[in-house]
N, C-alpha and C positions, 0 to 999 in steps of 0.2 A: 306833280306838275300837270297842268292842262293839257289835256291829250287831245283839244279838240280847236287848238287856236292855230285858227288856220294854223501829198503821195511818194537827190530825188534815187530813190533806190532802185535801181533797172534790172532786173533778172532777165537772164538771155537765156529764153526757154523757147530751143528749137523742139517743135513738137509736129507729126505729120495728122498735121488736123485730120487725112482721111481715114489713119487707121484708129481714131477715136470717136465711138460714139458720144449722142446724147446732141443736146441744142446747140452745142458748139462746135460740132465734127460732121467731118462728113465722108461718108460710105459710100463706096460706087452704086450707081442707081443705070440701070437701061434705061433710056426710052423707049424700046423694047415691048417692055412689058405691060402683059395685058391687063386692058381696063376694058369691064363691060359696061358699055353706056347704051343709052338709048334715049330717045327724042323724049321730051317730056310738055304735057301739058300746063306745067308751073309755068306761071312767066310771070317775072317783074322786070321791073322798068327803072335806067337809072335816072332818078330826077335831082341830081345832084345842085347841077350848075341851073335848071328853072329854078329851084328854092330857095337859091343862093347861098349855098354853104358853101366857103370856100375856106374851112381849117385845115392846114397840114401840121401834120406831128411831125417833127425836123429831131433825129438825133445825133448832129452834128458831125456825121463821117466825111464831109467835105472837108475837113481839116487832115485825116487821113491819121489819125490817131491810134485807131485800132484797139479802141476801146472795148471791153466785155459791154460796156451798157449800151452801145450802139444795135448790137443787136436783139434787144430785146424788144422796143417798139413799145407800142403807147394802145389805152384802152380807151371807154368811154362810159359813159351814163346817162339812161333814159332817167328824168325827172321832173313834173310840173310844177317850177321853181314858183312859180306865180299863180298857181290854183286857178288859172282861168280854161279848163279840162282837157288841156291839150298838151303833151307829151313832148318837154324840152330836152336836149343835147348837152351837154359836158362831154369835154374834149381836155387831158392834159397836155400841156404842150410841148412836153420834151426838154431839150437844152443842146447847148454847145460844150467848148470846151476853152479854155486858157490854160498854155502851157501844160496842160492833159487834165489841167483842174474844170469838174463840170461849173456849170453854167447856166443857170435856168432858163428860160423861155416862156410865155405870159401864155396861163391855161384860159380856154374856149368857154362860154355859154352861149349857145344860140337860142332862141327861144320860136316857138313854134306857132306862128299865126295861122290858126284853123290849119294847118295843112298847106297852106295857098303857098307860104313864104317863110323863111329865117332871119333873123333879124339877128345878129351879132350884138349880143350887150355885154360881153365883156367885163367893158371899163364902168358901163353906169351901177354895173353889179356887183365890181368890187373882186370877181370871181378871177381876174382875169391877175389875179397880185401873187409872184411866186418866188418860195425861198431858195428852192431845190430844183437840180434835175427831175421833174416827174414824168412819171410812166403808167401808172394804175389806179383806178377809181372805184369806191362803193359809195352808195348813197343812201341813208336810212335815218328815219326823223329817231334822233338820238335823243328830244326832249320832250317825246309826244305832244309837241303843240302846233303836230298837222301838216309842217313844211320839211320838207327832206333838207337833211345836211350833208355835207359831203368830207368824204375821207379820200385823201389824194398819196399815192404814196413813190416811191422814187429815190433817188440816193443821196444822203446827207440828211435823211428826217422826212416827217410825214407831216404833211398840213393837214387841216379843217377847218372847215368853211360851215360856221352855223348858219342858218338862213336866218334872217330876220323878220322876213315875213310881208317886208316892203320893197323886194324886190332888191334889195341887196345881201351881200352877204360881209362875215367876219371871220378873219383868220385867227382862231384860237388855239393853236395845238399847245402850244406851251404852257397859257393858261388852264388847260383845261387837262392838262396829264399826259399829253401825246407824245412827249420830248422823245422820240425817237429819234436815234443816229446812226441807224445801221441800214445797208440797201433795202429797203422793205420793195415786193413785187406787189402780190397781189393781195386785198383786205376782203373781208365780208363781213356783215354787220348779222348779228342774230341774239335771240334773248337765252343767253347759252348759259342760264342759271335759275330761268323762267322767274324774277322777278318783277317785269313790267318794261323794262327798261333793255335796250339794245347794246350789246358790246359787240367788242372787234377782235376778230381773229387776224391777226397781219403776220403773214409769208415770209419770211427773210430767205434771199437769195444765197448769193458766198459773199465770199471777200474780198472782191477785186476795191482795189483801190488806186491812185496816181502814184500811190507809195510800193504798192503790189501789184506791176503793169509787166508781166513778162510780153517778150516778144515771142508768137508765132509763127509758122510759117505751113504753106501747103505742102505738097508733095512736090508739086510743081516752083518751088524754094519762093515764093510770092510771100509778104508777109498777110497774116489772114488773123481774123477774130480768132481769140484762144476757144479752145472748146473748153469745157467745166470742170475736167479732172485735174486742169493746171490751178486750180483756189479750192479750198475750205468750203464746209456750207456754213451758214451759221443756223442760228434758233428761229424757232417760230415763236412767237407770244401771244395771248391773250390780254387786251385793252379791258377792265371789269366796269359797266358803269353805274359808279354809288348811284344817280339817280336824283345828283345835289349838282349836274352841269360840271364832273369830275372826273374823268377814267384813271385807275391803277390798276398794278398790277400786281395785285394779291395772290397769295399762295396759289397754286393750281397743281392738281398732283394730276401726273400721266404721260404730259407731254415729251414726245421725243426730242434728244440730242440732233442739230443738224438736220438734213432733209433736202437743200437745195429748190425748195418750194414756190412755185410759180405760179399754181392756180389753185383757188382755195372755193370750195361750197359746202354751205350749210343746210341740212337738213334732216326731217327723222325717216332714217332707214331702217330702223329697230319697229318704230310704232308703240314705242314704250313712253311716247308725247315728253322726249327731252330732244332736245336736237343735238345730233352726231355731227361732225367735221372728216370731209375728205380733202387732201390734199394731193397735189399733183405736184411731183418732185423728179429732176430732171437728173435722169441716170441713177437714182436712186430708189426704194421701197416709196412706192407711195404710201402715203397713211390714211390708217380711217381711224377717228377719234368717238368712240361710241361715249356716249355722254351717261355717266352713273350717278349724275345729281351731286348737290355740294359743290361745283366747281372741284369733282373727280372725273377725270379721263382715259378712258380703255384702250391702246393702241390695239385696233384687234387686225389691221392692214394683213396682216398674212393667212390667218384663221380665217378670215371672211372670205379670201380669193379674191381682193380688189389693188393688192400689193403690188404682185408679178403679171407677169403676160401668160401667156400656154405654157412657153416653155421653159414657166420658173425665171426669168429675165425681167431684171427691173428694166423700163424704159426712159425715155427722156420724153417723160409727159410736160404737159400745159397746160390746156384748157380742159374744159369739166362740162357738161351738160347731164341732167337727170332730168328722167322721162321713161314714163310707167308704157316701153314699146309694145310689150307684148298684152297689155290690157288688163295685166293678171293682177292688180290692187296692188301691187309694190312696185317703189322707186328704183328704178335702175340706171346704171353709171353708163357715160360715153365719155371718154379720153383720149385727147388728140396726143402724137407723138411724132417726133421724130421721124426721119426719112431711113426706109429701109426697117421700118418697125409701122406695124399696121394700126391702125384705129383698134381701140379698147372698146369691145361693150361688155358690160359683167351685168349677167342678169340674176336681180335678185329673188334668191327661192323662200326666203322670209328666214327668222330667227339669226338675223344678221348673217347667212350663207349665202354666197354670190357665185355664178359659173360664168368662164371667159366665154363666150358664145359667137366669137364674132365671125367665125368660119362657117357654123351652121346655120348665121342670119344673111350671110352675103355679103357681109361687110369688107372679108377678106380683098375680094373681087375686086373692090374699088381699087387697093394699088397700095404700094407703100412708097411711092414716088415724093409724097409730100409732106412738106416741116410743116406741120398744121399746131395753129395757134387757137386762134376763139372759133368756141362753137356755140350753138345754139339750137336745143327741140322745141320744135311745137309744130302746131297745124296748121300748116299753113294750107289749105286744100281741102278744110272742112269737113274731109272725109273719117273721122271718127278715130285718128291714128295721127301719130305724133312723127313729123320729117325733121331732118337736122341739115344745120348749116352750118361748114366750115370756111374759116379762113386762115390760108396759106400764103408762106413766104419765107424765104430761105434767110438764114442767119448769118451765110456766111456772105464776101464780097465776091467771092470767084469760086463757087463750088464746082469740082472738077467734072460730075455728069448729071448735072441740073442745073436750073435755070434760078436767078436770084426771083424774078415777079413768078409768081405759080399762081392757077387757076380757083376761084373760091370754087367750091362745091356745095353743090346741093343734091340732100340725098334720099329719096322718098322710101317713107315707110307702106309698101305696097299690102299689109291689112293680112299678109301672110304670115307674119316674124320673118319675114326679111326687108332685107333692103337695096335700094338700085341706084347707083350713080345717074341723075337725069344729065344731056348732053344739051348745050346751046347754042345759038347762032355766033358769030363772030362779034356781030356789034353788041349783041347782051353783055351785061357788064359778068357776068357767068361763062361768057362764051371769049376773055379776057385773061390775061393775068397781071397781078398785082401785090403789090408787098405787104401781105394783109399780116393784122394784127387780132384787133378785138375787133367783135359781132355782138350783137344784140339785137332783141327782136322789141317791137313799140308798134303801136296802133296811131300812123302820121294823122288823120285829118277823121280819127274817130268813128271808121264805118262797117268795123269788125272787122276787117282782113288787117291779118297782122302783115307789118311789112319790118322793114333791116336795116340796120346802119354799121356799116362799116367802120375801124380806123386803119388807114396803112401808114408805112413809112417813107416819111417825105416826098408823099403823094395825096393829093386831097383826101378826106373822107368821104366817104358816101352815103346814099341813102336810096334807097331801091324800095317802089312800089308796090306793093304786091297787086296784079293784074290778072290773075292765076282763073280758071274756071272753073268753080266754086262749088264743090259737092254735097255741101250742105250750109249751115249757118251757123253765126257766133252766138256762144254766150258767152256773157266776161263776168265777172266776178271783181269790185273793188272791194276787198276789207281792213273795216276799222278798230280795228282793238279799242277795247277800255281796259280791264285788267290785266290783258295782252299787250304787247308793244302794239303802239299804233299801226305799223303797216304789216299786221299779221306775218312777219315772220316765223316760218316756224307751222304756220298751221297745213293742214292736210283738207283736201275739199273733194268726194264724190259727187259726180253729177250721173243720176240714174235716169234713163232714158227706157222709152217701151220694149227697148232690143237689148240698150247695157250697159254696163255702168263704168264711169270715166274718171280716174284719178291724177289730181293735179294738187301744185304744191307751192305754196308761195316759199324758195329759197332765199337765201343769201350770196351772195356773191353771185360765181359761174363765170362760165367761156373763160377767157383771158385778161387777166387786169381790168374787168369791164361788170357791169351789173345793167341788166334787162329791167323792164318793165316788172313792176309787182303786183300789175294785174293779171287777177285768174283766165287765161281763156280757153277754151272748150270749141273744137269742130262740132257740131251736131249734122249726121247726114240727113239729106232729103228722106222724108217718108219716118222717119223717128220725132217724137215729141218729148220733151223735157218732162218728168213728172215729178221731180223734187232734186234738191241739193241739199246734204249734208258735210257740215262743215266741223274740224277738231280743231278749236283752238289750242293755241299753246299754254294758256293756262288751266285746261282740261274740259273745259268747257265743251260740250256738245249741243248742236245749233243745224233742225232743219227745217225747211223752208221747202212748202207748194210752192210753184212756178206755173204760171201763165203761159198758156201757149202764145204768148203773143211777145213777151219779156225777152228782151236780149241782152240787158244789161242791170244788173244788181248791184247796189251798193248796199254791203251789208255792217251794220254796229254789233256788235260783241254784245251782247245781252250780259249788264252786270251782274 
């Protein structure tokens, strides 16, 4: 292909949501307890309502149903549906419910004029047409012919939206192999057999269904969202794509039974140029799928140290972020969790060996007050080191000592190996809380500061400026496969400076039901010069490039 064109059975299941953990339960929390914060020079700006986004993700709990899929919440997608270089939005839109049966609700494209403005296209796009409850999005030109397509996922089946390349889109999932009918959460697209071509790794949650609705209740006898030890997990799969505009789902040896899997990324932790799968599974072993070639896969989740927490305890993970924090040439993991369970960071010491570290980065500090969903690292502050952003929001309706809206966070990597909760004003949209979901990072109006967008629940989305005081400069990186999938999934990119050298990674998936930008970008500090970038394609290919001191932005083709 052209890679260069452009439910009624009722189980009365009294269960005391607070003596069970995981995304569904809830644990007494102080407020109390201490957080170290301090003033911070980041600042962005929310410019929501000047740009004119006005999507909310609506999951239907005005009906008062008490649905598991209520609280899961909704993701989103940076993607330049229309090539005109400026980084458009996808938003799924959730659902309602009848008689406890879901309901779909019409998904979002905004498209992004320079920066200046949103423009809701929707309906002319076609994007806006849905079968299903959805909740989660990847986006990956599945036909290498240039234009990103999108995988939408949700409960009753998974859509896909091929781009057409004239500004609309087509719902093919059934045509095209995607007949899925099981809750699917989060997907990521990666070339997980490295033959040129993008498949999909899709998450299955459990098994609630209208038919498997038990009732819960607090401690305070309130009916509440069950937590997840009341349903099943089901399987995770892999989407194979023949590369004839077809996915199956051919033999795959490795994959684990079950998982309860929420947040799903792709990439190579090994450095063995096959891409490995982390999954993030809620109250359960997370998994890491070390990729052995042939569509063979290695659970090696507990040998690695990326399974458990310190203290041997699975958590109720979600979101995923990788980011080489410590500067040492290897990708490492951050894992959001649960309340009363702290943020995961596993740092990796190579030969697929990881150490929980989060005590002796600071990460502890920050608190385990918060149900944290989508994260996202990168530099935002130029300074040569990579910060992370989460977004929080509690699952349940009346959790007994927390708040349903929580604070996002933003948390600097202060160039030590650690890291610092920054604190904001009241009117910052950081200095707030909100029912946050998915986070993603994109570059609004093109001028190297990367800036964020939000999804919460049944509350607008956002999008937040980055205004921040700027310690060095960007360089970005767009890459194009040819023998490679098109959007470089899968590769690995050094950038060596006079002082040192910076590793970054075009993933798949990440954060929470959502997929970021698949542009490279790179803080460079004042007083450093770029003197080359070396890039590992996914087809083995090795690719370096002088760089100009003057060069901020690279767009680079795959040398056949």
């Amino acid at each position: 292909m052209n890679r260069f064109k452009g439910i009624t059975h009722l189980i009365i299941l009294f269960i005391s949501v607070f003596n069970l953990a995981g995304c569904g339960g809830n644990s007494g929390n102080s407020p109390s307890k201490a957080i170290a914060d301090v003033k911070s020079t980041l600042a962005f700006e929310n410019l929501t309502n000047e740009l004119g986004l006005a999507h909310v993700y609506r999951n239907g709990e005005e009906l008062n149903e008490y649905t598991y899929l209520e609280a899961m919440g909704g993701g989103l997608a940076v993607l330049d549906y229309d090539h005109d270089g400026f980084e458009d939005l996808f938003f799924p839109g959730g659902g309602t419910f009848e008689q406890l049966h879901p309901r779909s609700l019409p998904n979002a494209l905004s498209r992004n004029h320079a920066g200046k403005s949103f423009e809701d296209v929707s309906n002319p796009s076609g994007i806006h047409l849905s079968r299903f409850y959805t909740q989660g999005v990847a986006c990956g030109d599945f036909d290498n012919d240039g234009f990103s397509d999108l995988a939408v996922t949700g409960f009753g089946g998974m859509q896909f939206f091929v781009n057409r390349g004239d500004g609309t889109f087509e719902e093919i999932a059934n045509k095209c192999g995607l007949d899925e009918t099981e809750w699917s959460s989060s997907v990521a697209f990666a070339d997980l057999d490295n033959d040129g071509n993008l498949d999909i790794y899709v998450a299955h949650y459990v098994d609630w269904s209208p038919a498997n609705h038990p009732i819960c209740k607090s401690r305070e006898g309130k009916q509440e969202i069950c937590p997840p030890a009341a349903f099943q997990a089901l399987n995770d799969s892999i989407k194979w794509n023949r590369g004839d505009g077809q996915f199956d789902e051919s033999a795959t040896t490795g994959l684990q039974v079950g998982g309860k899997g929420l947040g799903v990324l792709c990439a190579d932790f090994n450095k063995d140029n096959q891409v490995d799968i982390y999954v993030a599974n809620d109250t359960t072993n997370n998994f890491l799928y070390s990729n052995r070639g042939d569509r063979n896969f290695e659970e090696v989740g507990v040998e690695s140290g990326v399974a458990l927490d310190d203290q041997g305890k699975s958590n109720g993970s979600m979101g995923i972020a990788v980011l080489d924090y410590d500067n040492n040439q290897s990708l490492d993991l951050w894992v959001c969790n649960y309340e009363d369970e702290t943020f995961a960071l596993y740092k990796n010491d190579g030969d697929s060996n990881f150490r929980y570290v989060s005590s002796s980065t600071g990460v502890t500090v920050i608190g385990n007050l918060f149900v944290a969903f989508g994260v996202v690292a990168s530099d935002f502050d130029h300074d040569g080191d990579e910060d992370v952003v989460v977004a929080n929001g509690h699952v349940l309706r009346y959790p007994s000592e927390n708040s349903v809206a929580q604070y996002p966070l933003l948390i600097e990597n202060l160039g030590t190996n650690r890291f610092q909760r920054k604190t904001f004003e009241p009117s910052s949209y950081f200095g707030q809380k909100w029912r946050g979901r998915g986070v993603v990072r994109f570059d609004l109006e093109n001028d190297g500061d990367l800036d964020m967008a939000f999804s919460n629940v049944n509350e607008k989305a956002a999008v937040l400026k980055n205004r921040s005081k700027q310690n060095g400069t960007s360089f970005v990186l767009e890459l194009i496969g040819t023998t490679s999938n098109r959007d470089g999934i899968g590769s690995t990119i050094v950038l060596s400076t006079n002082k040192r050298e910076l590793l970054r990674t075009v993933y798949g998936g990440g954060s929470y039901m959502s997929q970021s930008s698949y542009a490279v970008h790179f803080g460079v500090p004042f007083g450093e010069g770029v003197n080359h970038v070396e890039i590992q394609w996914p087809s083995g290919r090795k690719q370096r490039l002088n760089v100009a001191s003057t060069e901020r932005k690279l767009i680079v083709v795959e040398p056949r």
